[in-house]
N, C-alpha and C positions, 0 to 999 in steps of 0.2 A: 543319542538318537532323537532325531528329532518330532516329534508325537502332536504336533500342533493341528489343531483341526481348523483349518481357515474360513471364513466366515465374513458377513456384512453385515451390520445389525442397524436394523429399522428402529431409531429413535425418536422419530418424530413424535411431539407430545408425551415423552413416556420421563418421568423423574428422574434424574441424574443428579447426583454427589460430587463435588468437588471442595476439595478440603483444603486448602492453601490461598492463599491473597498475593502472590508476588509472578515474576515474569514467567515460572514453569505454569501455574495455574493459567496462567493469560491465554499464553497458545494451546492449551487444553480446551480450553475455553471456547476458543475461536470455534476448532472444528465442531463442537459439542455445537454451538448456536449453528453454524455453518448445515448440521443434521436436523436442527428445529428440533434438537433436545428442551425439556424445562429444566433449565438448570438453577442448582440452589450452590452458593459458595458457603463456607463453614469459615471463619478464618479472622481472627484479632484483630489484624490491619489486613487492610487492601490495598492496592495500586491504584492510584489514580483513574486509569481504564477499567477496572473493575467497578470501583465508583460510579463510574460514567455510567457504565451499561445496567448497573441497580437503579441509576436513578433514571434512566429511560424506560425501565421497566422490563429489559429485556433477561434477566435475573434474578433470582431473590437472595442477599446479600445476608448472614445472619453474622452481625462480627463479634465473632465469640471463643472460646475455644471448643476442640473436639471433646465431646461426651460418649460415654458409651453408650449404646443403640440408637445415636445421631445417623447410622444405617439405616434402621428400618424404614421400608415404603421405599425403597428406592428400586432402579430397574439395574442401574450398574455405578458404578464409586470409583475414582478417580484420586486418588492421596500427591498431591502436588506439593508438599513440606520436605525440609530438610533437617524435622526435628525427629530423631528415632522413636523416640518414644509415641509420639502421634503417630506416624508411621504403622509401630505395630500395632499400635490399637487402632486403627484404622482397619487393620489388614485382618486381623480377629474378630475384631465388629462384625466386617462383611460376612468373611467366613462365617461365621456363627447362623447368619441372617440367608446364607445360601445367594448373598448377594456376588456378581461377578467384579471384582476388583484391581483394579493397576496401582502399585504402588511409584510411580514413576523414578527411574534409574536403579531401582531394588528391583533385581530379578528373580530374586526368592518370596519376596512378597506380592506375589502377581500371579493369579488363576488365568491373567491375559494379558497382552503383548498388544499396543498398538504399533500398528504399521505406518512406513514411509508412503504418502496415496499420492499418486497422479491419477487427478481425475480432469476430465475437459467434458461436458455435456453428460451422457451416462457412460460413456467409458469412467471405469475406477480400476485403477491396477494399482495393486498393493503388494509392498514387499515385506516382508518380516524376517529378521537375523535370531530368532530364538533368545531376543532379551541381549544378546552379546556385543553386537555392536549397532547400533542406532545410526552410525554416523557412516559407515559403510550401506546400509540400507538403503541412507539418501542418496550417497553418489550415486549407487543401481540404480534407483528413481530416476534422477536426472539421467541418468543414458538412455531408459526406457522411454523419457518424454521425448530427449532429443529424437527417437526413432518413431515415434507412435502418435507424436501429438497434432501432425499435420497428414489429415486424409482419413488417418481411422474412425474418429468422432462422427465423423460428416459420412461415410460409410455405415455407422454404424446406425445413425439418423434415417439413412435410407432405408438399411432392411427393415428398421422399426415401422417405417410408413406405409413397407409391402409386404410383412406379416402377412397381417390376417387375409388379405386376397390371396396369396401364397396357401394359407391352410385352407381357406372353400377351393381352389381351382384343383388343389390334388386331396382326393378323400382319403387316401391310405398314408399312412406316418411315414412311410419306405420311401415313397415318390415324394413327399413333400422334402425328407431329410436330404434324398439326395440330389433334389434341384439348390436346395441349399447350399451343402457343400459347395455345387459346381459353381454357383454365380459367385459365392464368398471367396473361393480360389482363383476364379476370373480376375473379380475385383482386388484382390489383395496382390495377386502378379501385377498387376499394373500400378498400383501403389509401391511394390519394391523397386519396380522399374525407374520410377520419377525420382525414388531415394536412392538408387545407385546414380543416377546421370547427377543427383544435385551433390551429391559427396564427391565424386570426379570431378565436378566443378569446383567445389570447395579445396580440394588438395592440390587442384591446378593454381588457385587463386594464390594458394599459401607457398607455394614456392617462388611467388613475387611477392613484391611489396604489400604487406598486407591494408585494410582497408581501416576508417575510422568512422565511425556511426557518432553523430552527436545528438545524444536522443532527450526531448522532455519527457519527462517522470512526473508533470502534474503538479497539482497544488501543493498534496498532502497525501489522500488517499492513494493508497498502492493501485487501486479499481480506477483510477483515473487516469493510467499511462493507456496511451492509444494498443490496437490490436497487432500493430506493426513494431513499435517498441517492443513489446513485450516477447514478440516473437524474437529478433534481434537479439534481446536480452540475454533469453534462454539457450541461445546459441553461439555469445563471448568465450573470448578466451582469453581477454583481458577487463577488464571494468574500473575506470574511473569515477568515482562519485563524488556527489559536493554535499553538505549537509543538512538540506531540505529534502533526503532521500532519506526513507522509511525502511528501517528492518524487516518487515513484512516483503517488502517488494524486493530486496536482498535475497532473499529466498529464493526467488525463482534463476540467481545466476546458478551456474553448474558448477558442481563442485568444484571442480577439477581447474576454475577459470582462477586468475588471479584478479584480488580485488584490492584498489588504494584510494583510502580514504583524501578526498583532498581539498576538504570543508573549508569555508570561506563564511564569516559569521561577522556583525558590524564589529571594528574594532579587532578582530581575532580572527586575521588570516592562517589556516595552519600550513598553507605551499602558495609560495606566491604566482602566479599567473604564467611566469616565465618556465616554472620547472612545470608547471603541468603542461605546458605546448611541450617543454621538451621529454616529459614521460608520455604523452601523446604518439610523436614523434619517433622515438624510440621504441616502441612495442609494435608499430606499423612498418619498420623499417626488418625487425624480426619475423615478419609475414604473418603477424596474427590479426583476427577479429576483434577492433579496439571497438568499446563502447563507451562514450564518456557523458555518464547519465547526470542529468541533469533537473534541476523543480523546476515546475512549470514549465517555459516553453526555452528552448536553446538561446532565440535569438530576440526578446524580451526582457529587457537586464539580466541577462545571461552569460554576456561576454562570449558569447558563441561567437558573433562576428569575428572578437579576436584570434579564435582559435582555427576559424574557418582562414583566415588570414596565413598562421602560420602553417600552417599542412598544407595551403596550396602553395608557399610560396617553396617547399620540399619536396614539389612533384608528389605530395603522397593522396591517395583517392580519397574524398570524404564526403559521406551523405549522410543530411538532415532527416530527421524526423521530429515533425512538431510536437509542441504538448501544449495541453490546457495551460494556460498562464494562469496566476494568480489573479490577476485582476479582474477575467470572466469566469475562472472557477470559482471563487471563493464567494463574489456576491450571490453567484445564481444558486451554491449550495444554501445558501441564509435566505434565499428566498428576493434579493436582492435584484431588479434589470436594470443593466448600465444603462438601454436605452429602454424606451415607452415611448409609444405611439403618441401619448397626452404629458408626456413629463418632460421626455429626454430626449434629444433626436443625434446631441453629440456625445463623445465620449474621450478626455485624452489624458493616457498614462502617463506620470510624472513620476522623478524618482527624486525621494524628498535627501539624500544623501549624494553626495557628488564625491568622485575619487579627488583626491588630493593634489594630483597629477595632472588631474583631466583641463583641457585647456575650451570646454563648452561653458557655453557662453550663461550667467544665473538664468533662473526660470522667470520670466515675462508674466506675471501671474497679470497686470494688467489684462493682457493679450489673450489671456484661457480666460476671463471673467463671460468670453460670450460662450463657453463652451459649458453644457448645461450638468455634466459627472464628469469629477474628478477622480481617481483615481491614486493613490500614494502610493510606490512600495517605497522600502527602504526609509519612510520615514518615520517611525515611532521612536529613537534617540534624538530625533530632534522637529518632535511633535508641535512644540511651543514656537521655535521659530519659523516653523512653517505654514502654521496656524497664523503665526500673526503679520508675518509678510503677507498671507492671503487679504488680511485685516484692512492692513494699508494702503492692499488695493483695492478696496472696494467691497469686496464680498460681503454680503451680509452675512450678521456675527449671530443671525439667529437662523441660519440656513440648517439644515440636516445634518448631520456626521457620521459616523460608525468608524469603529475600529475592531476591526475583527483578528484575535490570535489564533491560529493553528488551524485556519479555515479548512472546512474537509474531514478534518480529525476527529479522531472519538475525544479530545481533549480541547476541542474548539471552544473560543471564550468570545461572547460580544459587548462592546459597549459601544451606545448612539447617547447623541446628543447633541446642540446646537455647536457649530465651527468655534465658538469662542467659547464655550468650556468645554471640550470634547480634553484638551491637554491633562486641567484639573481632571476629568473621570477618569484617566486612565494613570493615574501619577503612584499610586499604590500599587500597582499591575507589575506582579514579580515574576513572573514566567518567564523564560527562554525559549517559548514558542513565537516563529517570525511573524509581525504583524504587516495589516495590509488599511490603509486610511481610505473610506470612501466618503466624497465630499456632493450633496446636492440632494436635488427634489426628489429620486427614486429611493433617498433611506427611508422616505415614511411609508414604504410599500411593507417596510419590516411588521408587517401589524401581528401576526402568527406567532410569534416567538416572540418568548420572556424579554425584558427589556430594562437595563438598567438595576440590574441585583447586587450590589455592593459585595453581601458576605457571601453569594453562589461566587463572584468572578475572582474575591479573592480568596477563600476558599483552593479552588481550583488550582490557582496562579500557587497558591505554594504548594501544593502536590504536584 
């Protein structure tokens, strides 16, 4: 029998416990900051991202292990380990402390049950499977968003704005409650209406050939894919992705979608070009909603073009959605402008890495020397010769540089320096986060932010 009492709890500023360092703690984590909880971790190591966010101050980090009455003063506790022992004593601390506590995937050790939450604005629907199944929860979730997430929010915006004239114009609670009802029932029949015509169109669509969305996903941050992406997203029923896409922003495909990995990294293709047009291809030919989500912007060394290529040349439907590219999201996150009014008036993308294949012609660096930011992807394995072809054309070897990894990311790493030793500062840089080279007078705009930390950047690099 299910005895749960449901609930939202107003966290903001109030103490919260989290006892774990690793990826269960992480996503606890999120939504906890997400509520403008104070959150304090407990925990021997941490992850990298946990790191991150102690040392921006958005945490306090104690790396230790669990003590007993490491509870008290707290508002609610969160046990994110998978050692039993912590576990219980975790789960009795609280108890003892009358604190409310989730022992996370232990349903016996839980006074409470976090829920699967689609929230958009102040709508928050929350589901909860009484601890049993979690993963059932989320599908619900996803069906409730694909129904509720487009019209309710912005309905809901509205009655919020005509409240309070709504309660002065009718004095008695009777007339106020059932003008209410009526205009909310108004309102809501014609919301169901626009969602039955758009489902009849969607089932119509899928008994032809279905369609292919080739959407940018942004730099890095999952907050950076456009409002039309995401919408899209949330509505596949198939999903291709490449490896500059974020587990965060995974989240919002529906369960029920299939997803295939088909990451493309320097040197370490895992599908080559040709099976993804043809897994493309083939799930649009099956009449489903293909999404094939992309970093940064589709048709930006993206190879979209290619892909747009072979879907038209199948007769099969396909529409773009752009995204932030790397090259103007990444600077402008670091504070970085391609162009300035007094600095920079040009701006041209270069990709320091060439397919093997590809029959365009080397890069004219003579020819960009009038062009005032440069721009590199794909070139940090071969930083040195592209640094020094710059050299031999000209460039001054004491001009600005940056090389920024994971721009966007809670694990973003910067190094600047003059174009002729920018190669040496980054030569210790062990990460697998993709890097992005910018070249000219707008890196000394970086004045804000740390600059040049040897033991923070590798430090970082090996976490």
């Amino acid at each position: 029998m299910n005895t749960l009492y449901p609930a939202f709890l107003k966290l903001e500023g109030k103490p919260v416990l989290v006892v774990g360092g690793g990826a269960v703690a992480e996503q606890k984590i999120t939504g906890l900051l997400e509520s403008r909880a104070d959150v304090t971790v407990i925990a021997p190591e941490a992850s990298a991202s946990i790191l991150q966010l102690a040392a921006q101050g958005r945490l306090t980090l104690q790396s230790r292990a669990f003590q007993p009455t490491d509870t008290a003063g707290f508002h609610l506790v969160i046990g994110a380990t998978d050692d039993r022992a912590v576990q219980h004593a975790v789960f009795m601390d609280a108890q003892r402390q009358g604190i409310p506590v989730n022992i996370v995937d232990v349903p016996e050790l839980c006074s409470f049950y976090t829920a699967s939450i689609f929230r958009k604005g102040d709508l928050s629907i929350a589901v909860s499977t009484n601890g049993k199944s979690p993963t059932l929860g989320k599908l619900i979730r996803d069906r409730i968003r694909e129904r509720f997430e487009r019209g309710y929010p912005e309905l809901l915006e509205r009655l919020g704005a005509i409240r309070a004239d709504v309660l002065e114009l009718f004095p008695d609670y009777a007339s106020c409650k059932t003008y209410f009802e009526q205009l909310v029932q108004a309102e809501v029949k014609v919301l169901e209406l626009r969602h039955n015509d758009d489902e009849v169109g969607r089932r119509k669509n899928q008994t032809k050939t279905g369609k292919v969305w080739l959407v940018g996903a942004g730099p890095g941050d999952p907050e950076l894919i456009s409002v039309k992406g995401l919408r899209i997203l949330r509505t596949a029923d198939v999903v291709i992705y490449d490896a500059l896409v974020g587990s965060d922003l995974l989240r919002e495909v529906p369960s029920s979608a299939e997803k295939h990995f088909v990451g493309k990294r320097a040197g370490r293709h895992c599908v080559s070009q040709s099976e993804i047009n043809a897994l493309l291809i083939k799930h649009a030919r099956e009449g489903k909603i293909v999404v094939r989500l992309k970093g940064g912007d589709p048709f930006i060394f993206g190879r979209g073009g290619e892909e747009l290529e072979a879907l038209k040349a199948e007769g099969i439907e396909v529409e773009i959605v752009p995204g932030i590219t790397a090259g103007t999201g990444v600077p402008a996150s670091v504070g970085i402008p391609v162009t300035h009014r007094q600095i920079s008036s040009s701006v041209a993308f270069v990709a320091g890495h060439r397919c093997a294949s590809s029959t365009q012609k080397p890069i004219d660096w003579k020819a960009l020397r009038s062009i005032d930011t440069v721009v590199i992807y794909m070139g940090i394995r071969s930083i040195r010769s592209v640094t020094d072809e710059m050299l031999e054309a000209g460039y001054d070897p004491e001009l600005p540089a940056a090389a920024i990894f994971g721009g966007t990311m809670i694990e973003e790493v910067i190094v600047t320096d003059t174009l002729a030793n920018l190669a040496d500062g980054i030569r210790n840089i062990t990460t697998t986060l993709p890097g992005l080279i910018i070249v000219g007078e707008v890196v000394r705009t970086l004045s804000n932010r740390e600059k040049n930390q040897p033991e923070e950047v590798e430090y970082l690099a090996a976490h």
